[in-house]
C-alpha positions, 0 to 999 in steps of 0.5 A: 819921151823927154828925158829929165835927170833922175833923182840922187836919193832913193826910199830904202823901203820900196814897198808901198802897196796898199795890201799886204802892206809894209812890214814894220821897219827892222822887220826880217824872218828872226821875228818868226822864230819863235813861231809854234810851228808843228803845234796844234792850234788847240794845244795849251801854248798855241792858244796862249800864243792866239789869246795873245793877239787878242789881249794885246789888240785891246789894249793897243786900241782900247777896245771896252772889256764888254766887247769880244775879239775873235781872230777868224778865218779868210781875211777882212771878206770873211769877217765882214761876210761872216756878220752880213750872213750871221746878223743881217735880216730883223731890221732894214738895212743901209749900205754905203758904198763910195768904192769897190769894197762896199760895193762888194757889200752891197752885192753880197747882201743885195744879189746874194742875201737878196734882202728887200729891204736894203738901201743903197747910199752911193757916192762916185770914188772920190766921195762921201754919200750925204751921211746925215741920210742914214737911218739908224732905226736900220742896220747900217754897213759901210767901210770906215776908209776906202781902201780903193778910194782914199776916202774916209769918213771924217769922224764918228759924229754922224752916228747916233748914239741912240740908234736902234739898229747895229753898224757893220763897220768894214775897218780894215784899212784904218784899225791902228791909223785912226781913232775908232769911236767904239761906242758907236761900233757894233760890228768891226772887222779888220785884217793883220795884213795893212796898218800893222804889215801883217800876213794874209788869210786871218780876220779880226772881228769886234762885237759890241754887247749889242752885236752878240745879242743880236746873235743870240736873239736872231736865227737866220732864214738861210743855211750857215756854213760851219766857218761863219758859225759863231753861236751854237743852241743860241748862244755865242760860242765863247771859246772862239773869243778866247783863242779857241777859233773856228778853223785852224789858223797859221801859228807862223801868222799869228807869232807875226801878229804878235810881233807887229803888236809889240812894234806898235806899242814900242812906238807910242800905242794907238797913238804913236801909230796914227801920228806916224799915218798922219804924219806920212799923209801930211808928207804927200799933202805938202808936196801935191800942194806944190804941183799942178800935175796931180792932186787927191781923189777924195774932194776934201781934206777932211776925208783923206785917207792917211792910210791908202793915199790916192791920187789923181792926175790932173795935168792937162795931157792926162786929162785930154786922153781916153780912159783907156789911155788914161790907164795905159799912161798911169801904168807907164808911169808905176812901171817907169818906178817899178824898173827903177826899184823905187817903188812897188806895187802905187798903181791905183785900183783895178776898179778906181780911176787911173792914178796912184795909191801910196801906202802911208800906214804906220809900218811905212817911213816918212823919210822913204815917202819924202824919197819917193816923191821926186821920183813921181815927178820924174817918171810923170815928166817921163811919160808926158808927151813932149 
């Protein structure tokens, strides 16, 4: 392999994973202390500490006071799975899948649920299915940015406001980086664990008045394990939307939550957190229009993602090789990094096309990125053939 100098400079923060992800800058255990370790999560200063989250997450991101929030268990999986068993059934249903998490989706609701009337809108990674497609008389499930792919829906535009039926929007990598349109979202779910740098294993879900009054009015066909039980005689238990949850949750994650709350509004709230995302994004965007070894996966600019910034290798020694030892060479390259401890965790994912995948969620530094930069350069010149 060719040798070439090594950058001077170096990301103070090396942690660039696309989940878990970065926790936010100045982050160390002290943030933990105050944490109700011991307590019950049923005990009055517990729940006061859950409600918490709640009540701060609405604020930050402006969810209407006609919405509930509810922390559940298992992770984004388990809120999005949650709703595709409780509400899925009276109406048709659209799922779109541009990557491996709504494809995951499609599974659970075609191989596992095995609704007859479920379409698939399928577009390869990289891209959008043709949005003006959709049929809003149907449920709709789709992701609002591909974690996998680096592909996001522009915007809410393409959403009927007049639709009969719900949408289930898998959000857990753009909540807190871009602008959610909650007039136009029935069903959200999200986890702690990306754009706020919080811990694993808990989910967020949002539903919109219409949401719950699908829940009321629609009794599912299969059986309903107790962790997805979200209604009880046909109403919606209340309780789980005010800190009373369904299982017992980790009060050490939820003080992190809390904390990662109150970053977020010491850097401007909602706001301040998508111009840090946008900003990292833009960092990248300049530098790959630089080069002509690399460019993005997502085909357009107005659907990359700010958050999970993947990109391809374009450079014609790359693009000569097999896949398999396309793969083999996108590793050397993120193990080169690895070694050098200049970046953790960049490799693209396991199911997409051999590249990188940069976190640029808000907890992430813009000058670590401008650091890292240099550093692909290297180990892409490293790796080339000589």
């Amino acid at each position: 392999m060719p040798q070439s100098p090594k950058p001077s400079a170096r990301p103070a923060r090396t942690h660039f994973s696309s989940g878990p992800c970065a926790k936010r800058p100045g982050w160390t255990l002290d943030a933990l202390k105050g944490a109700l370790v011991g307590r019950s999560h049923r005990a009055k200063p517990a729940k006061a500490r859950i409600k918490a989250v709640i009540d701060r997450t609405r604020s930050i991101l402006g969810v209407p006071a006609d919405y509930r929030i509810a922390i559940v268990p298992a992770s984004d999986t388990g809120a999005v799975e949650m709703m595709l068993w409780h509400a899925l059934g009276p109406r048709p249903v659209d799922m779109l899948a541009w990557e491996s998490f709504g494809e995951g989706w499609v599974t659970d609701v075609v191989k596992q649920l095995k609704l007859k009337d479920a379409r698939v809108l399928k577009a390869p990674y990289g891209q959008l299915p043709d949005l003006s497609q959709v049929n809003f008389d149907h449920d709709v499930v789709f992701t609002w940015n591909g974690t996998t792919s680096g592909v996001r829906v522009p915007n809410g535009d393409w959403i009927k406001a007049d639709r009969q039926g719900l949408t289930f929007c898998d959000a857990t990598s753009a909540v807190f980086a871009m602008d959610m349109p909650w007039s136009k979202l029935d069903v959200t779910t999200y986890s702690w664990q990306k754009v706020l740098g919080g811990e694993a294993q808990h989910g967020m879900l949002i539903l919109s008045p219409r949401a719950v009054q699908r829940l009321e009015s629609y009794s599912p066909p299969w059986p309903m394990p107790k962790i997805f039980r979200l209604t009880k005689g046909g109403k919606l238990q209340e309780a789980i939307f005010e800190g009373d949850t369904i299982n017992t949750v980790s009060m050490l994650c939820v003080e992190d939550a809390v904390d990662g709350l109150i970053w977020a509004e010491s850097v401007g709230g909602l706001k301040g957190l998508i111009a840090r995302s946008e900003a990292n994004l833009k960092v990248i965007a300049d530098w790959v229009a630089q080069k002509n070894w690399v460019g993005f996966l997502a085909d357009k600019a107005e659907t990359r993602s700010c958050t999970s910034i993947c990109l391809k290798i374009t450079a014609d020694w790359f693009t000569a090789l097999t896949p398999e030892k396309q793969a083999e060479a996108a590793k050397a390259i993120t193990s080169l990094l690895e070694k050098e401890g200049v970046a953790l965790d960049i490799g693209a994912y396991r199911d997409a096309p051999p590249g990188l995948r940069i976190w640029g969620g808000a907890t992430v530094e813009k000058s670590d990125l401008e650091a890292l930069l240099p550093w692909l350069e290297w180990a892409h010149t490293e790796v080339q053939p000589a």
